[in-house]
C-alpha positions as CSV (number, residue, x, y, z in Angstrom):
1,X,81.3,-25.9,-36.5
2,X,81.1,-22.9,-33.9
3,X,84.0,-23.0,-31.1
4,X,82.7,-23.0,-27.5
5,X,82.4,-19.9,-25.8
6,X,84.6,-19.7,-22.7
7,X,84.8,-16.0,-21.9
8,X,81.7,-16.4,-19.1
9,X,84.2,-18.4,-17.4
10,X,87.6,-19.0,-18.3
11,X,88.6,-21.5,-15.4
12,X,86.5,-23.5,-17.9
13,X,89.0,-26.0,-20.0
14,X,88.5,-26.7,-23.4
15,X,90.6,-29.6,-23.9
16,X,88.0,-31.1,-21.4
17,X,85.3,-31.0,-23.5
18,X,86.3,-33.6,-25.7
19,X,85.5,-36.0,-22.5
20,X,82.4,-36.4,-24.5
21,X,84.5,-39.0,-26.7
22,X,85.5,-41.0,-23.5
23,X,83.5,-44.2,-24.5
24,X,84.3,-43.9,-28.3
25,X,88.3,-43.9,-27.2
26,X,87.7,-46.5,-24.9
27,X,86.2,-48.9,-27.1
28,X,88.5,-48.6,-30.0
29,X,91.6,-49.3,-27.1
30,X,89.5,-52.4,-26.3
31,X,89.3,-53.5,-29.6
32,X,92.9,-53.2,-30.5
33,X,93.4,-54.8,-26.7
34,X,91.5,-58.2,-26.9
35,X,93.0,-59.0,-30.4
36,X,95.5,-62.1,-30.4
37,X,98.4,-59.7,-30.7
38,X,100.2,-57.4,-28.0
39,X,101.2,-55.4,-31.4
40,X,98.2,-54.5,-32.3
41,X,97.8,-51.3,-29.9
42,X,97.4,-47.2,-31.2
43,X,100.6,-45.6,-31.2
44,X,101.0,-42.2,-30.5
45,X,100.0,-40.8,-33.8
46,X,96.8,-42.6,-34.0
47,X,95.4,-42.0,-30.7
48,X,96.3,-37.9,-31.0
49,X,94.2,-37.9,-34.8
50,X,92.1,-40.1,-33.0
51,X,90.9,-37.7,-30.2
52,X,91.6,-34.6,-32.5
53,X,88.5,-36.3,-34.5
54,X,86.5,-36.4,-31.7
55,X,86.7,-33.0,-30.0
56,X,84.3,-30.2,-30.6
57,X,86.5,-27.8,-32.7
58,X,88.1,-31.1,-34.3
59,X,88.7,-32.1,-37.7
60,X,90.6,-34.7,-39.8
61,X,91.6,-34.8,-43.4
62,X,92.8,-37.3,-45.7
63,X,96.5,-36.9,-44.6
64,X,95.4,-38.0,-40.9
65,X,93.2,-40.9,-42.4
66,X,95.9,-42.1,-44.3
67,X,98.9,-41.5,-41.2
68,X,95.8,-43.7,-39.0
69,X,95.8,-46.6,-41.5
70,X,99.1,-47.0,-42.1
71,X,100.0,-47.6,-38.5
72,X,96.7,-49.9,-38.0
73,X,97.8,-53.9,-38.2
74,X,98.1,-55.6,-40.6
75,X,96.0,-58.0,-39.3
76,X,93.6,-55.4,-38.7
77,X,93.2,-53.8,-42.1
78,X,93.4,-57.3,-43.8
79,X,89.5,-57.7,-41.9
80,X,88.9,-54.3,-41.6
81,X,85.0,-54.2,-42.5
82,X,84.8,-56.6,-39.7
83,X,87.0,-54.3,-37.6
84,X,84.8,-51.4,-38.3
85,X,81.7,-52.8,-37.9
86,X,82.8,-54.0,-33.7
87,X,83.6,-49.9,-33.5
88,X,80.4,-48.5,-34.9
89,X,78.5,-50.9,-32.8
90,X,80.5,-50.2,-29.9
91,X,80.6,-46.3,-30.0
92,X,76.6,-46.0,-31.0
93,X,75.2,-46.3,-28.0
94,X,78.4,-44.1,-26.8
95,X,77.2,-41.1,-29.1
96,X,73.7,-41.9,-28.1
97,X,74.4,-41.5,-24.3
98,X,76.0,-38.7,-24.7
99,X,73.3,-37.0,-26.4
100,X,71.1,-37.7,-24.1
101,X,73.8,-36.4,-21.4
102,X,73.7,-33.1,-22.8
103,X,69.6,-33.2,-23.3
104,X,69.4,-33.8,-19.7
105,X,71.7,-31.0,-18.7
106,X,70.1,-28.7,-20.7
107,X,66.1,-30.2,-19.1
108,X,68.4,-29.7,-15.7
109,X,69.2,-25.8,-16.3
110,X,65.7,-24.9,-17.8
111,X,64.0,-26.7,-14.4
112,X,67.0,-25.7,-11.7
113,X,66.7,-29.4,-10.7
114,X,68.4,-32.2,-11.9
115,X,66.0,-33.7,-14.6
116,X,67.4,-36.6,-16.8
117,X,65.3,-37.5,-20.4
118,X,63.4,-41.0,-20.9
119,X,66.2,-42.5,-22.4
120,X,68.9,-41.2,-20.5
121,X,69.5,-44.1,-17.7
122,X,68.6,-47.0,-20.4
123,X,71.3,-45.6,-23.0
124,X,74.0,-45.2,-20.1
125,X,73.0,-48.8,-19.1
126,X,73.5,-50.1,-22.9
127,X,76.8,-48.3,-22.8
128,X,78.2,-50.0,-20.0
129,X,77.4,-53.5,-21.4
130,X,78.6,-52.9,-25.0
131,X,81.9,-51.7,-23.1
132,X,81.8,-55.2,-21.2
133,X,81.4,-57.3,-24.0
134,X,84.4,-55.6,-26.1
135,X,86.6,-55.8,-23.0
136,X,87.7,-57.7,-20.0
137,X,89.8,-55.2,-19.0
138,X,89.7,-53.7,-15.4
139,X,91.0,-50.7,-16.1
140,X,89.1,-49.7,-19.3
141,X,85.7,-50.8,-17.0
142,X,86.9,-48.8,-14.5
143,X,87.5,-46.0,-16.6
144,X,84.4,-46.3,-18.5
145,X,82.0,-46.4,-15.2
146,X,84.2,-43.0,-14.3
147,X,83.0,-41.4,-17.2
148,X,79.4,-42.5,-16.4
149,X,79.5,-40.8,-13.2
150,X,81.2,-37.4,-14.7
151,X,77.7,-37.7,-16.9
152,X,75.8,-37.6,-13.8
153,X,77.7,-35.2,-12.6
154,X,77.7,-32.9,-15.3
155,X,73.5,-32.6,-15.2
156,X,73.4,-31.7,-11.2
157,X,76.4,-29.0,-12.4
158,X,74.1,-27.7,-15.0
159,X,70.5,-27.9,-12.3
160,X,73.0,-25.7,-9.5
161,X,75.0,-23.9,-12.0
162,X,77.9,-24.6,-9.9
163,X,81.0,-26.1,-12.1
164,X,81.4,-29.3,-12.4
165,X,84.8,-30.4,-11.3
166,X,86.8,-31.7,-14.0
167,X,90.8,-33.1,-13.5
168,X,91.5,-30.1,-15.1
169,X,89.4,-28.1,-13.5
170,X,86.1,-26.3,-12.8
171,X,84.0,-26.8,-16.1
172,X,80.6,-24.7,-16.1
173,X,77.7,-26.5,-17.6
174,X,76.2,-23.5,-19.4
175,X,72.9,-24.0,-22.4
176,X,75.5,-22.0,-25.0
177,X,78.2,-25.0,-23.7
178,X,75.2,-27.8,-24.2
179,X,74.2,-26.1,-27.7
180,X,78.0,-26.7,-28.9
181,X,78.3,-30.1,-27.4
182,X,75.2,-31.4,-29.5
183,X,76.3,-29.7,-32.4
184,X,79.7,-31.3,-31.9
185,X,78.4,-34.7,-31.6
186,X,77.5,-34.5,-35.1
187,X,80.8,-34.2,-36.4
188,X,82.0,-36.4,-34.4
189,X,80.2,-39.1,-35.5
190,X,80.9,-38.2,-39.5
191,X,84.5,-38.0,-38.6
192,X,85.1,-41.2,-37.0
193,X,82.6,-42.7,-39.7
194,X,85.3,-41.3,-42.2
195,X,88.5,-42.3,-39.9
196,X,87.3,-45.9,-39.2
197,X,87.0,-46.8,-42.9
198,X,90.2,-47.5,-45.3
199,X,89.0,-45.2,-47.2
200,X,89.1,-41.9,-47.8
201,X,85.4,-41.2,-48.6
202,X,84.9,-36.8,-49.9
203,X,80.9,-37.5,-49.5
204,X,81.4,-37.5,-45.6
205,X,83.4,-34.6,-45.5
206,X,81.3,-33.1,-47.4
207,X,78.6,-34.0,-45.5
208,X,79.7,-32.9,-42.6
209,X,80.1,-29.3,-43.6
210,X,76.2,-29.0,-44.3
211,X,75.5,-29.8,-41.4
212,X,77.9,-27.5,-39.1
């Protein structure tokens, strides 16, 4: 997979990028959070191979998978096709949105206006009612509806070419950074197919590399 390019502009942060796993994070905290026990929450560990997983330059290998699973619930891994099967539903439409996010930015900078594609207000839509039915939690709607806006945001940033303002600071919306991001997605999604089931499966992996 090919690293961003920053050097245009190096106010840019890279650790921001990987906002484009927002709604995949926040639904696997909502699953963990609505299940009977108050145990049965990421540590540490999980959430950093978690979100290493997701970021553009990320990766996981079968060490990771195995440090994840052995700190998931028992509970959990006792009913864990079930378990995956609430996260893949819950973080399709996320990785679908997304897409679209970046097609529209990149529609924005080719027409210098903000121009959003046929799908791209429908799939943000879905999003936010996957999110509701997985959790009742304030805070994780709050958080979700946060990162629809940043979406919104993020394809006027790319019509003006002024940065979009990130909490970590100005991030420019350029097509090289929208080329990455959809190339990203993809390994995303292969490596939290691969992290989300008990086991180790080469074939992804492998997978994966043909296609970055």
């Amino acid at each position: 997979m090919l690293p961003v390019n920053l050097t245009a502009h190096p106010t840019a942060n890279y650790t921001e990028l990987a906002m484009r796993g927002l709604f995949a994070f926040l639904a696997l905290l909502a699953i963990f959070e609505i299940s009977p026990s108050a145990a049965q929450e990421m540590t540490e560990p999980q959430r950093d191979i978690y979100q290493t997983a997701l970021r553009v330059d990320g990766w996981l290998t079968e060490d990771m998978h195995k440090e994840f699973w052995a700190a998931v619930p028992k509970s959990v891994r006792s009913n864990a096709q079930a378990w995956t099967s609430r996260l893949e539903a819950a973080t399709r439409t996320a990785f679908h949105f997304q897409s679209e996010t970046w097609k529209s930015a990149r529609l924005s900078i080719q027409a210098k206006t903000p121009v959003k594609t046929a799908s791209y207000e429908s799939t943000k839509q879905e999003t936010l009612r996957e999110m509701a039915k997985i959790s009742s939690s304030p805070n994780i709607r709050a958080q979700v509806e946060v990162g629809a806006r940043h979406a919104d945001e993020i394809i006027i940033a790319a019509a003006t070419g002024k940065p979009f303002t990130s909490t970590r600071g100005p991030l420019y919306v350029t097509e090289e950074l929208i080329e990455n991001m959809l190339t990203g997605l993809k390994g995303s999604q292969h490596r939290l197919a691969q992290l989300i089931n008990p086991v180790w499966t080469a074939q992804l992996q492998n997978q994966e590399r043909r296609e970055t």
